[in-house]
GUFIMAR-743058 format. One record per residue (C-alpha): residue in one letter; x negated, y, z; residue number from 1. Coordinates in nm, 4 decimals, always signed. Layout:
<pts>
<pt><type>A</type><x>X</x><y>Y</y><z>Z</z><seq>NUM</seq></pt>
...
</pts>
This chain:
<pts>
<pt><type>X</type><x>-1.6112</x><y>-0.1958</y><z>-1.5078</z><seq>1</seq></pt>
<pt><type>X</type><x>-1.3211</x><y>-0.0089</y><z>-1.4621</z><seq>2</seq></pt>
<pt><type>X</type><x>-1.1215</x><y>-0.2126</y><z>-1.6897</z><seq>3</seq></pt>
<pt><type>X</type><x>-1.2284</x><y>-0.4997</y><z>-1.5179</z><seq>4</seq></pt>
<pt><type>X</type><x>-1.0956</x><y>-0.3674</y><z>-1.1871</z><seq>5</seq></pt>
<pt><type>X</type><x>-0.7553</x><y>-0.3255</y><z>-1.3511</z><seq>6</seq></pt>
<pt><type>X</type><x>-0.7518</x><y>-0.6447</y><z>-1.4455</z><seq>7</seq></pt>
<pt><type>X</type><x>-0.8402</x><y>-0.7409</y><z>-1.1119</z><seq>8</seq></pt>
<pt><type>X</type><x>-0.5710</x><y>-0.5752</y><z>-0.9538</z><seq>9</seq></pt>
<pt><type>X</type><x>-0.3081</x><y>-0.7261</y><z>-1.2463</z><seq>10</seq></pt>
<pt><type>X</type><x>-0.3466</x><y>-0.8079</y><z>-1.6041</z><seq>11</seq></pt>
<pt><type>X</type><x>-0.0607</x><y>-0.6345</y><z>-1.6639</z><seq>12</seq></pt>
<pt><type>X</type><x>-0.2777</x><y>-0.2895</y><z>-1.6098</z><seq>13</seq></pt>
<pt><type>X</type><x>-0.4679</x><y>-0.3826</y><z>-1.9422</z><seq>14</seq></pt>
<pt><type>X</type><x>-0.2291</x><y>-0.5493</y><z>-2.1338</z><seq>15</seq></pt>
<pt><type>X</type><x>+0.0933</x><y>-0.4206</y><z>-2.0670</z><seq>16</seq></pt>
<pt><type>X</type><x>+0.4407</x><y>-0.4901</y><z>-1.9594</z><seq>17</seq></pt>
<pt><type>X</type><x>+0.3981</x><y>-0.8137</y><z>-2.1989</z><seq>18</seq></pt>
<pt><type>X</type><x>+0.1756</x><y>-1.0067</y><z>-1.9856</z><seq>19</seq></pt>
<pt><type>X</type><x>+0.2423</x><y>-1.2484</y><z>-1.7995</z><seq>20</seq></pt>
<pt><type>X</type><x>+0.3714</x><y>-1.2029</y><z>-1.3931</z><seq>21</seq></pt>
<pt><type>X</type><x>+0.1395</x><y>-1.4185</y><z>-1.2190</z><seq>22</seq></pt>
<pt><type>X</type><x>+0.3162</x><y>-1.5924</y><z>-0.9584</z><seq>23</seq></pt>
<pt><type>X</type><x>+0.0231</x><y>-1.6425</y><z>-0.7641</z><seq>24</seq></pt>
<pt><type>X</type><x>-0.1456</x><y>-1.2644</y><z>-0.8230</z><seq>25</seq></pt>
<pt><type>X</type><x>-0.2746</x><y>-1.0864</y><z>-0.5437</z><seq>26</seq></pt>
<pt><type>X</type><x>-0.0046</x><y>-0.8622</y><z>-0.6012</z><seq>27</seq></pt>
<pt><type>X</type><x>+0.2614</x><y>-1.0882</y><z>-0.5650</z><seq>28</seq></pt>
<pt><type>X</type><x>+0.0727</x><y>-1.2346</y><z>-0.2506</z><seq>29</seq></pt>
<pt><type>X</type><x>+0.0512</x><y>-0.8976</y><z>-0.0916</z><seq>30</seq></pt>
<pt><type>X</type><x>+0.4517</x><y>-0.8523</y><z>-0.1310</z><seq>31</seq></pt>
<pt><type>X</type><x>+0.4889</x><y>-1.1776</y><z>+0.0328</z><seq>32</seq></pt>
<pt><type>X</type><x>+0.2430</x><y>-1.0426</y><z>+0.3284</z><seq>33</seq></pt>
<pt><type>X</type><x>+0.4616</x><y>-0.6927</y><z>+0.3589</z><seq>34</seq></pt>
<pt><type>X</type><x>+0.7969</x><y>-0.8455</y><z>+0.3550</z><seq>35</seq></pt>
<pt><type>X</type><x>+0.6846</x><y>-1.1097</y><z>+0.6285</z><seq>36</seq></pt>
<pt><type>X</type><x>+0.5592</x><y>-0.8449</y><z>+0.8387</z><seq>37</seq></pt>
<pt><type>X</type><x>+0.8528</x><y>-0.5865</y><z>+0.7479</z><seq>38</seq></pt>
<pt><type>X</type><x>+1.0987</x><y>-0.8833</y><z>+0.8578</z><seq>39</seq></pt>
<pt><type>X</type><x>+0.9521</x><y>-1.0000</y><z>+1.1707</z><seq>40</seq></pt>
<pt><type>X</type><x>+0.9054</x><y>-0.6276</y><z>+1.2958</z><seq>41</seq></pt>
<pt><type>X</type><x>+1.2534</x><y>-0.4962</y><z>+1.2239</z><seq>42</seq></pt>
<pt><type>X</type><x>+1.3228</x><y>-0.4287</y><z>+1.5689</z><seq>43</seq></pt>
<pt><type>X</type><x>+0.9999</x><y>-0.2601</y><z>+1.6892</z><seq>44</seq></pt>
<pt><type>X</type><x>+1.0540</x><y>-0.0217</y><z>+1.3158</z><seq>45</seq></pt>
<pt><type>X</type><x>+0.6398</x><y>-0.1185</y><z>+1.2540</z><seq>46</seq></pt>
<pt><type>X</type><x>+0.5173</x><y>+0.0465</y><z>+0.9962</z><seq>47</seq></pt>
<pt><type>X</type><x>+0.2551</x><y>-0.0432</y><z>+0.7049</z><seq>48</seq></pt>
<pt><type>X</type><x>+0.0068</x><y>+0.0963</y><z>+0.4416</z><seq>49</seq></pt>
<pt><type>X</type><x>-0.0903</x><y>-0.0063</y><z>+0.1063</z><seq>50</seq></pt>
<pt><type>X</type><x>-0.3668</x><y>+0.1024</y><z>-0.0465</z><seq>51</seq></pt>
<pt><type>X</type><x>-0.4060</x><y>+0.0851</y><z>-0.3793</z><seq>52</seq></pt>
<pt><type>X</type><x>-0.6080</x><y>+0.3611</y><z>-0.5964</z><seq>53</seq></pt>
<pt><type>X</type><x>-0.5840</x><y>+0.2035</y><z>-0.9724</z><seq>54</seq></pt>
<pt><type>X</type><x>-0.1975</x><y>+0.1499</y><z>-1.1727</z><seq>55</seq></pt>
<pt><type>X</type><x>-0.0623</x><y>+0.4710</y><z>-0.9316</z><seq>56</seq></pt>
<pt><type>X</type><x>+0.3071</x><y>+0.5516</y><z>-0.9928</z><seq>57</seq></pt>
<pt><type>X</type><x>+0.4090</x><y>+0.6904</y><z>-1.3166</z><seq>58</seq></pt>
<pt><type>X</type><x>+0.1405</x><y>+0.5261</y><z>-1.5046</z><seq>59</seq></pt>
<pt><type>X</type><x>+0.2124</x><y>+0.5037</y><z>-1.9059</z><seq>60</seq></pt>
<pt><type>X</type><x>+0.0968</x><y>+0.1215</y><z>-1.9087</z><seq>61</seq></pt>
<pt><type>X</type><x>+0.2116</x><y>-0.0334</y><z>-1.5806</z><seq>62</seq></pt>
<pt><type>X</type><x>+0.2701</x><y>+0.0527</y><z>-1.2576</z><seq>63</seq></pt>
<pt><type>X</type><x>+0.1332</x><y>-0.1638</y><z>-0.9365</z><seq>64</seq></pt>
<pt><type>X</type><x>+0.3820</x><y>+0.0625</y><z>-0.6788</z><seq>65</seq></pt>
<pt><type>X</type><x>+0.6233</x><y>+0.0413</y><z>-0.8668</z><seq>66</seq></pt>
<pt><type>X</type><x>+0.6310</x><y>-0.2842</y><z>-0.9556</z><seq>67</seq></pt>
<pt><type>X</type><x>+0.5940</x><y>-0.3610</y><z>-0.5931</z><seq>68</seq></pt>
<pt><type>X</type><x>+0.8860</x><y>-0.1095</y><z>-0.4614</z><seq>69</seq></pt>
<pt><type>X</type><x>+1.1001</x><y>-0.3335</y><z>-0.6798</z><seq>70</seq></pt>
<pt><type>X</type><x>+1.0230</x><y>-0.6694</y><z>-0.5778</z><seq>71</seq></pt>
<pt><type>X</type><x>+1.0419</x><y>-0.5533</y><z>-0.1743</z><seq>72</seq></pt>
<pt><type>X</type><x>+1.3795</x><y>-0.4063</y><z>-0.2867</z><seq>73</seq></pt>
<pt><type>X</type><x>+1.4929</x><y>-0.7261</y><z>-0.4227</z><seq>74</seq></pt>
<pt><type>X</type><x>+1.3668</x><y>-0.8838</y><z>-0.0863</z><seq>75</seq></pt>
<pt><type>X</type><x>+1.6459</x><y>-0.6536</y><z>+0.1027</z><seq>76</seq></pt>
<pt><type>X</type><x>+1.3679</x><y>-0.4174</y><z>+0.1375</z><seq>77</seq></pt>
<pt><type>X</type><x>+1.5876</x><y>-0.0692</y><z>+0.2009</z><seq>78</seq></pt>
<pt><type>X</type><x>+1.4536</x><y>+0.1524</y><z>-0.0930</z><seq>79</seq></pt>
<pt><type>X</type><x>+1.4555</x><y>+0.4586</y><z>+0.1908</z><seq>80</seq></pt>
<pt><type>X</type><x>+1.1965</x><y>+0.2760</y><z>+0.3802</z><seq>81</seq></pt>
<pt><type>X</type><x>+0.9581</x><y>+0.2785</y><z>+0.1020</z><seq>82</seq></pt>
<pt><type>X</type><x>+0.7193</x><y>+0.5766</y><z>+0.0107</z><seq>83</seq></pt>
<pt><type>X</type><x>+0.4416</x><y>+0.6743</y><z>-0.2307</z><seq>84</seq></pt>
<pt><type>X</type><x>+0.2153</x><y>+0.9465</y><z>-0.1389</z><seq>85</seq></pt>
<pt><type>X</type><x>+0.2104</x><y>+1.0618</y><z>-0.4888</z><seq>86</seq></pt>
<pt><type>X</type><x>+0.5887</x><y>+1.1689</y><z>-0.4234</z><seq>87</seq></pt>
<pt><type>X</type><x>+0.4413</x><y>+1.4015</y><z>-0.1208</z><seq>88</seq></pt>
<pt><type>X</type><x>+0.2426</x><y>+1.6868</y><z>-0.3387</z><seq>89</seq></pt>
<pt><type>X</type><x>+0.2460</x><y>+2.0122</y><z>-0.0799</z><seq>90</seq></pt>
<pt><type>X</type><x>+0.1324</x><y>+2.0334</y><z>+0.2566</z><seq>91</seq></pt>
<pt><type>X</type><x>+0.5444</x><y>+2.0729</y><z>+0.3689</z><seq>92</seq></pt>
<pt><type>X</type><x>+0.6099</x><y>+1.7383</y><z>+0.2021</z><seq>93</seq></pt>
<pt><type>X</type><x>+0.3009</x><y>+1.5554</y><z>+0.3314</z><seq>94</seq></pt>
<pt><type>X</type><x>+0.3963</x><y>+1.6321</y><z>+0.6811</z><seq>95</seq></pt>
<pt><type>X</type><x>+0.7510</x><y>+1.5182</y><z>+0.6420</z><seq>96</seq></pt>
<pt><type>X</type><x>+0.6318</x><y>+1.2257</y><z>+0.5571</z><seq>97</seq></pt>
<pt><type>X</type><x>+0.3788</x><y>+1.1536</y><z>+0.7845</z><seq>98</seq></pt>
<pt><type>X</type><x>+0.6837</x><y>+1.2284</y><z>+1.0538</z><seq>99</seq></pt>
<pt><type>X</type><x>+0.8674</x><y>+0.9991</y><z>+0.9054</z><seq>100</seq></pt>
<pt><type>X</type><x>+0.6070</x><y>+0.7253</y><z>+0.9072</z><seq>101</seq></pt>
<pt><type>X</type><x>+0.5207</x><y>+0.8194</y><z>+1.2829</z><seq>102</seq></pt>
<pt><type>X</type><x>+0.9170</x><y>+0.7827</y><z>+1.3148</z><seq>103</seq></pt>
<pt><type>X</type><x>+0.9236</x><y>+0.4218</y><z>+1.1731</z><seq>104</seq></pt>
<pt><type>X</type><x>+1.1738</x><y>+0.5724</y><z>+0.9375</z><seq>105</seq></pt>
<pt><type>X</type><x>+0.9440</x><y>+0.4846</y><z>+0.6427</z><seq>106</seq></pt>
<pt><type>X</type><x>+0.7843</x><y>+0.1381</y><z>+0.6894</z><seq>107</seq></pt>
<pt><type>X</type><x>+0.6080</x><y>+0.0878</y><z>+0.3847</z><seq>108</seq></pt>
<pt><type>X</type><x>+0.4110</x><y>+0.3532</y><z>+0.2540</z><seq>109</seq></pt>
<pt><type>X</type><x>+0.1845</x><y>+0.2949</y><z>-0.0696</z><seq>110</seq></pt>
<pt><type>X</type><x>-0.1268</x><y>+0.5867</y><z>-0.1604</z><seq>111</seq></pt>
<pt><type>X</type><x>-0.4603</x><y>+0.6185</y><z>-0.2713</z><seq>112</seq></pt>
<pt><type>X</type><x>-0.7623</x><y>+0.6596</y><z>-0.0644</z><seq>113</seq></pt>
<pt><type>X</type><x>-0.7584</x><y>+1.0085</y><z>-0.1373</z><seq>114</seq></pt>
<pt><type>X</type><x>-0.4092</x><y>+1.0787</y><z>-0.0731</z><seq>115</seq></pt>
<pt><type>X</type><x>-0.3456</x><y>+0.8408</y><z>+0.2421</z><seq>116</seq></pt>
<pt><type>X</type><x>-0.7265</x><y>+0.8133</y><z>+0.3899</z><seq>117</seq></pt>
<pt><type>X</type><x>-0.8312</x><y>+1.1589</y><z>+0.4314</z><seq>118</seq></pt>
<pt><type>X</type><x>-0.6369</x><y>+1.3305</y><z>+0.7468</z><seq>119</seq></pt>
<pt><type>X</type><x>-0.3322</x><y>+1.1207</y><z>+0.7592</z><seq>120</seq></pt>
<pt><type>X</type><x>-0.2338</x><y>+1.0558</y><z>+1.1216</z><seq>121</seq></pt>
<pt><type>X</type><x>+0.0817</x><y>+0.8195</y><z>+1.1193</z><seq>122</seq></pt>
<pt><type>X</type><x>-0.1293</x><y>+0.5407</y><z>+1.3326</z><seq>123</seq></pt>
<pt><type>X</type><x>+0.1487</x><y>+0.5675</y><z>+1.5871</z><seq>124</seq></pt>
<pt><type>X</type><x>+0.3801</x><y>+0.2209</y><z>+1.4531</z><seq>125</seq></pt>
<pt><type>X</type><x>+0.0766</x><y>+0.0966</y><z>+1.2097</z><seq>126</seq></pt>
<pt><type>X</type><x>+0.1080</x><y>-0.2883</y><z>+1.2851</z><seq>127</seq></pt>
<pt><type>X</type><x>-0.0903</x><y>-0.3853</y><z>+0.8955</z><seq>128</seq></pt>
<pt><type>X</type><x>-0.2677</x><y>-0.2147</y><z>+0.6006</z><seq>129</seq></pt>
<pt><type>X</type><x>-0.3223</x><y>-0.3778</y><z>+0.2620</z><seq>130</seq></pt>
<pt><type>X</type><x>-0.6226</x><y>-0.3061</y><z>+0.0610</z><seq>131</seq></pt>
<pt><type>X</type><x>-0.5299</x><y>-0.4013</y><z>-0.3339</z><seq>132</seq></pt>
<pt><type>X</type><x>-0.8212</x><y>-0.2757</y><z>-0.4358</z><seq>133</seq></pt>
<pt><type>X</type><x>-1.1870</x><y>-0.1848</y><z>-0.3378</z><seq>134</seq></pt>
<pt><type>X</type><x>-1.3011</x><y>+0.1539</y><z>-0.3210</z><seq>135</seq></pt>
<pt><type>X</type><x>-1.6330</x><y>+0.3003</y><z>-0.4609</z><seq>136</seq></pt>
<pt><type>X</type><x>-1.8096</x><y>+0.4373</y><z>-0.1795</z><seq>137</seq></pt>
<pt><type>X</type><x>-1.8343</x><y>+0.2669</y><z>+0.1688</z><seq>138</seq></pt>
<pt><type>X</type><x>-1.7059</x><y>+0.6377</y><z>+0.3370</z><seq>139</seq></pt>
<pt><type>X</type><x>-1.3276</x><y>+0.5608</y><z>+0.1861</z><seq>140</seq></pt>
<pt><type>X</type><x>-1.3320</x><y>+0.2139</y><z>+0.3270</z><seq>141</seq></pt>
<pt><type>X</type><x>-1.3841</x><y>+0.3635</y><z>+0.6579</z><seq>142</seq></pt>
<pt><type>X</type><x>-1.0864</x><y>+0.6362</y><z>+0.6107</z><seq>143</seq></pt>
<pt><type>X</type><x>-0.8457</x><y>+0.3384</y><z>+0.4917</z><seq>144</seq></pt>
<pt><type>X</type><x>-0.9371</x><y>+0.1753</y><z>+0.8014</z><seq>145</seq></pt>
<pt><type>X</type><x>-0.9420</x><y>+0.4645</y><z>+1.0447</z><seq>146</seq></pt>
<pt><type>X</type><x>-0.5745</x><y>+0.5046</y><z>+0.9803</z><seq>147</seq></pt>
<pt><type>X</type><x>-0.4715</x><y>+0.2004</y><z>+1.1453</z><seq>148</seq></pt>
<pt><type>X</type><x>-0.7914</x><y>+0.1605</y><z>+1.4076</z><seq>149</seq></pt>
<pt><type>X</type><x>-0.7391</x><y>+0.5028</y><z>+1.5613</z><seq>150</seq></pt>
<pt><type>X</type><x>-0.6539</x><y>+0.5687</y><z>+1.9462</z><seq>151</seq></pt>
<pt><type>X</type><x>-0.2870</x><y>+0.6427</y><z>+1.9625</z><seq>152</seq></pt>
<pt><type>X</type><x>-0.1101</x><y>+0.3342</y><z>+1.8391</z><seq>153</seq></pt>
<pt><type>X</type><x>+0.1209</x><y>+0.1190</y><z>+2.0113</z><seq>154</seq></pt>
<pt><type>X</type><x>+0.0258</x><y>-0.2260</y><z>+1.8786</z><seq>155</seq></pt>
<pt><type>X</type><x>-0.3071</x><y>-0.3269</y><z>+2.0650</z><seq>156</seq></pt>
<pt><type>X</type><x>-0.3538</x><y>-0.5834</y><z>+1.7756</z><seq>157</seq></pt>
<pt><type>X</type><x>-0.3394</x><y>-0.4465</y><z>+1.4062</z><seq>158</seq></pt>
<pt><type>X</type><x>-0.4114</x><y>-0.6243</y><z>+1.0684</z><seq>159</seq></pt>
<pt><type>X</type><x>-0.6255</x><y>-0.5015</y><z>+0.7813</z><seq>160</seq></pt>
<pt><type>X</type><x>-0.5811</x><y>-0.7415</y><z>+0.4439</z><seq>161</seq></pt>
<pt><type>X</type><x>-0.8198</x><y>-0.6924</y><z>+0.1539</z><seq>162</seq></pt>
<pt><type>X</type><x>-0.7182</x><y>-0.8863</y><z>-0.1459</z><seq>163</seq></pt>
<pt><type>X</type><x>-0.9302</x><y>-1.0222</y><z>-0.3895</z><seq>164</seq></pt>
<pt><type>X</type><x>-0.8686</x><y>-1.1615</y><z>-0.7435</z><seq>165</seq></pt>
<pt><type>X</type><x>-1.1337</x><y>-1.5086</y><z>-0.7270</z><seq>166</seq></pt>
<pt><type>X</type><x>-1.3829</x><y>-1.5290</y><z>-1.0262</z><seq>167</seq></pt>
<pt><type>X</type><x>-1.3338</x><y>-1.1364</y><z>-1.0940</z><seq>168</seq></pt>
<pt><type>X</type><x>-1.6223</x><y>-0.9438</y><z>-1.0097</z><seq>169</seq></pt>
</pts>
């Protein structure tokens, strides 16, 4: 099962840098949807999540985030305005960059449930949140979306995307 969600997510998870770069992946759709949204809301400085708890950064096989952080990059994404939780280990650095998220300084931040679900209060510029994959238990579903459905954000209108790979599970 779990090699069938990393499939899911990108076949490049199972079989390497060698496979193919689907054009039309969910991943590559969801870059599409953040650099849309990161475009259109330069002047406001809106910020979005991406949730994504398989192919973290630093994996040995492939790397989702990173793979991601590139392509945005490439977009004109600014490389300053993209975090990963992972890069946040101590309670200092986790509240520098939950500042910096509130601050629309970072406008793309990528983490897993467990990293950006559980007590992370940067709903302030939250205008979207991506879900590349689906958690295990309903309770983490409800902290992804409680970070961007939570009294104290500016945009009355927000946008949760859940991305599915058709004909995998």
């Amino acid at each position: 099962t779990n090699d069938g969600r990393k499939a899911a997510l990108d076949m490049r998870n199972i079989a390497g840098l060698g496979a193919k770069d689907e054009p039309g992946s969910k991943v590559n759709l969801c870059i599409n949807e953040i650099f849309e949204t990161w475009s259109s809301t330069k002047d406001q400085r809106l910020t979005q999540l991406v949730f994504c708890d398989l192919s973290t950064p630093g994996n040995k096989v492939f790397s989702v985030y990173e793979d991601m952080r590139d392509k945005l990059v490439k977009l004109g994404v600014p490389s300053e305005e993209i975090a990963f939780a992972q890069d946040y280990t101590t309670d200092a650095k986790k509240t520098e960059l939950h500042r910096k998220i509130r601050a629309g300084h970072i406008r793309v931040a990528f983490g897993s449930t467990e990293l950006m679900g559980f007590g992370t209060n940067v709903q302030d510029r939250l205008v979207e949140e991506h879900q590349l994959d689906a958690p295990w238990k309903p309770r983490c579903v409800q902290q992804r979306d409680g970070r961007i459905c939570r009294q104290g954000n500016m945009n009355a209108e927000v946008s949760i995307k859940r991305y599915v790979t058709e004909g995998s599970f």
